[in-house]
N, C-alpha and C positions, 0 to 999 in steps of 0.2 A: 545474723546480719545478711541483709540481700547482698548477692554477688554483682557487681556492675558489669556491663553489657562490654565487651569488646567496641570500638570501635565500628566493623563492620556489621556485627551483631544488630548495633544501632541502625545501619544506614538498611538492612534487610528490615528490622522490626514497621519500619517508618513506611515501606512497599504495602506492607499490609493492614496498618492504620491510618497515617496520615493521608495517602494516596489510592487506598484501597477503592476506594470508586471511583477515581479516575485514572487512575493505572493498574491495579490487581484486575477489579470488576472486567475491564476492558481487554485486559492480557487472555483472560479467560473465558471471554465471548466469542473472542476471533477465535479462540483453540475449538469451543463449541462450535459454534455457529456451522466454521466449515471442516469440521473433523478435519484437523490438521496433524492432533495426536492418536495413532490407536496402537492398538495392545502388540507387544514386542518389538517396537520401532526405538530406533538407537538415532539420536540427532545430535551430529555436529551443529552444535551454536557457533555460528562463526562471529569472530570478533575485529573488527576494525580499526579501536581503539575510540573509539566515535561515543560517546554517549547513549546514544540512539540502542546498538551493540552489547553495552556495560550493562546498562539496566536490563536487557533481557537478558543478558547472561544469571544476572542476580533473580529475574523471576522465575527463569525455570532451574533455579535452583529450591526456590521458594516451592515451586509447583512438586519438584520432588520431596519434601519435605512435609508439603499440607496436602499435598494432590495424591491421586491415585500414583502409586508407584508402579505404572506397570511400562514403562520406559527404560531408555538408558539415554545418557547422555556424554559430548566430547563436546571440549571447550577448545576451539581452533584459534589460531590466526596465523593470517599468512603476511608475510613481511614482502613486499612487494619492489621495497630498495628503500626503506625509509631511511633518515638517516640516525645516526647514533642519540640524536636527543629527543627523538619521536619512539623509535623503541627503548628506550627508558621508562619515557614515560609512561607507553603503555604497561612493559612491565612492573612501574612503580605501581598504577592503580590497580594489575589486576592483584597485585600481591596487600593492599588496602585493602580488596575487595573483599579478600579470601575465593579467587576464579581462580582454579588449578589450570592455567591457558596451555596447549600445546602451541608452539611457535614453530612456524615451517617456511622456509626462507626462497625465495625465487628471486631470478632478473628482469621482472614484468617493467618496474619502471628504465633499463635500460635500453630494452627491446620498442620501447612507447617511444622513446628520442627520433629513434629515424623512421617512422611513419609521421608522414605529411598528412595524411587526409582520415579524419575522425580518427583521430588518436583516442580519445577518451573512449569513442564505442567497443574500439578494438581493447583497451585497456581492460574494459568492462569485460565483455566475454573470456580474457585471458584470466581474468580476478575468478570469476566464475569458475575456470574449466578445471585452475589449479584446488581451489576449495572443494570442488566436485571427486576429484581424484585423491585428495586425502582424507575424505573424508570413507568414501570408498576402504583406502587400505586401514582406515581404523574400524572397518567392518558396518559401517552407518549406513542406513536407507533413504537419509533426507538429510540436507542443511537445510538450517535456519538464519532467514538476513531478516537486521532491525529498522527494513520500513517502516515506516509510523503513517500513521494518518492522516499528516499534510505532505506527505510523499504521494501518498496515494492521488488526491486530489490537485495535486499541479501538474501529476501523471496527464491527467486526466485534460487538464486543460491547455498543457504543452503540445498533446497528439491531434487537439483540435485546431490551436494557433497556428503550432510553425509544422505538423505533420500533414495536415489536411483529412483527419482520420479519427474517428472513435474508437480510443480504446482502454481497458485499464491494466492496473499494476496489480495483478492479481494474487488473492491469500495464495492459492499454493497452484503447483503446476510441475507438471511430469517432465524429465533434461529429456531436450532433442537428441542430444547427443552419449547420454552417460545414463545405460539400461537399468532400469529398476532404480531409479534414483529421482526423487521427489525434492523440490523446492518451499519450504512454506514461509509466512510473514504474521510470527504470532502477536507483532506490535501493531497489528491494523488498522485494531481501531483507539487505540491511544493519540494522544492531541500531542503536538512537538512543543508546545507550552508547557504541559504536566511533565515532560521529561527536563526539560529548564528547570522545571519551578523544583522538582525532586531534586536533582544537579545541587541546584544555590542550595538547598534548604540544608544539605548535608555537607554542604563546601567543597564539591568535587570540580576536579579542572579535568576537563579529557581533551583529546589532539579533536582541532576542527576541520581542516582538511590540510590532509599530509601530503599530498600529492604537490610533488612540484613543478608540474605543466599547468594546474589548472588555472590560473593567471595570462598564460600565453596561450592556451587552444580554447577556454572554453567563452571567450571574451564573443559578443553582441557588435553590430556596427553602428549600436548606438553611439551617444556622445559621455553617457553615463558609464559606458563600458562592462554593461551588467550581463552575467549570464543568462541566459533563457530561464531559468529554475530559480534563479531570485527573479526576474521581472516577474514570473509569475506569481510568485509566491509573495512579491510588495502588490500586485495588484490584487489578489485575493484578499489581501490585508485591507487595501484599499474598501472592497467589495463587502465584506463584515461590518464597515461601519454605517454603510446604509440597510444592508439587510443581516442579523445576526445567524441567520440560519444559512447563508449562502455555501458553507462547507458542507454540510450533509446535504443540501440541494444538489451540490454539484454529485456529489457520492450516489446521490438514490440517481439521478439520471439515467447513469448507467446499470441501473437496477432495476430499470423501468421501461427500459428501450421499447419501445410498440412497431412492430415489424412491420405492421402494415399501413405505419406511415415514414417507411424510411425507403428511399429513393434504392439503394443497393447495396446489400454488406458483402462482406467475403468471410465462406467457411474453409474450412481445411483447405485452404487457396484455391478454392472454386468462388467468382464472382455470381451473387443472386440479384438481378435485377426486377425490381416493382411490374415492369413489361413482360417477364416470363408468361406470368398468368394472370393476366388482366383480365383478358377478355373471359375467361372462365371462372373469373369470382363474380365477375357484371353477371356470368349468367348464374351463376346459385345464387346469388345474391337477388335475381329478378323473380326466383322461383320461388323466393322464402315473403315477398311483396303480397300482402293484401290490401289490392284499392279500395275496397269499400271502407276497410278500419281504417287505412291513411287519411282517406275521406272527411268519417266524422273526428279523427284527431284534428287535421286539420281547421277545421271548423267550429269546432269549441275551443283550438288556441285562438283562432284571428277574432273569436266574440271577445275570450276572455282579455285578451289585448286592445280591443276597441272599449271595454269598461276599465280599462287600468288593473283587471285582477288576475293577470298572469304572474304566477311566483311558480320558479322553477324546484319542483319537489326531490325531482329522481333521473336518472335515465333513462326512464319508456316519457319523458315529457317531451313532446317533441320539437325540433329547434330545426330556423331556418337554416336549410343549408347554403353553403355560400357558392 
């Protein structure tokens, strides 16, 4: 007689079937793509209680199981002042889950009370610095946070609305502050829909935001009262239903940046301005010029253009400049 699945059994089987190409595939391309895992790396998954958190707790469990075991891994969370029915619940679901969670308790949200100005920023790097440090004394090289893929992309377009700045939320990145200590984001390219649609399909309820300022600091002077990360994220919603690819538009963007049509970026806090070396690309640029080819280019487009039989093949075709 077949033995029946545990519970949780189920809710891991269904990662690798039912969602396997949109959540497994995708967990596992971000790890590829930007080598996020390599050989003897010990990773705190840190856990927030958050959905988002849960299920990668449950894939790199998955991953130790079907994947190369050549890892270690610690299951965090930091308690930040939640109250007694928010840490319940997380430890009701990670004990659902079968997530062996280490819980480590701080005064982050009492300490957030009496700062007046960008509480949440300051909240943010305090979340960070404490999960960096225990993660540290359980001997670990890198946490792991459960951005997803429309994290990624309202990053994106929050830095350009209300920052004035191109920038993104990037797979992994070295601490400023905490040496030999790596940051990555194995849920990258995952849709926050497929983490929904996983959630409902197996009946899980996780905490949605436990924080209890986010209602008083992180509010818009709109009249809707939204914060900056839902406006953008209802107008991206907006923006899919005219164009369906506008998510991965917005992602390749910054995948595509072309330097030499960008006005000024900043590297390791040095500002590079398009005027540095102008005048010196005008002249290799004048040096690499042959008039007599521009010549008959030009003059076999403006024939072909006066008979209607200009069709743009390639890039050696040549096009008016403006």
């Amino acid at each position: 007689m077949k033995r029946e699945l545990e519970r949780y059994q189920e809710i891991e089987k269904s990662i690798i079937t039912t969602y396997r190409k949109t959540i497994w595939k995708r967990f596992i391309e971000a790890i590829n793509e930007y080598k996020l895992i390599e050989d003897g790396d010990k990773i705190a998954v840190c856990i927030s209680g958050g959905k988002d958190s849960m299920l990668m707790a449950k894939c790199f469990q998955e991953l130790k199981k079907h994947g190369n075991d050549n890892f270690d891994v610690e299951y965090i969370c930091m308690n930040p002042g939640y109250n007694e029915a928010n840490r319940k619940k997380i430890e009701e679901n990670a004990k659902l889950l079968n997530v062996p969670i280490k819980f480590f308790d701080t005064n982050i949200f009492n300490v957030v009370t009496r700062i007046e100005n960008n509480p949440c920023y300051i909240c943010a790097r305090m979340r960070r610095g404490y999960l960096y440090n225990k993660a540290r004394e359980l001997g670990c090289n890198k946490i792991a946070l459960g951005h997803h893929f429309d994290d990624v992309i309202e990053t994106i377009l929050m830095g350009m609305l209300y920052g004035s700045q191109v920038q993104t939320m990037m797979p992994k990145l070295h601490s400023s502050f905490h040496k030999g200590m790596e940051l990555i984001r194995p849920m990258y390219f995952v849709n926050e829909a497929d983490v929904v649609a996983w959630a409902k399909k197996n009946n899980l309820e996780f905490l949605q935001c436990a924080c209890k300022f986010t209602e008083e600091y992180t509010k818009t002077n709109n009249k809707e009262g939204m914060s900056k990360r839902k406006e953008v994220k209802e107008m991206i919603a907006g923006l899919r239903k005219i164009n369906p690819k506008v998510d991965i538009n917005i992602f390749r963007s910054v995948e595509n940046i072309n330097l030499n049509t960008v006005i000024s970026y900043v590297q390791d806090g040095k500002v590079h301005h398009f005027l540095d070396d102008y005048k010196e690309k005008g002249k290799i640029i004048d040096s690499r010029i042959d008039d007599e080819m521009i010549a008959k280019k030009e003059k076999k487009f403006l024939l072909e253009m006066a008979n209607g039989e200009y069709k743009e093949v390639d890039n050696t075709t040549m096009k008016i400049e403006e």
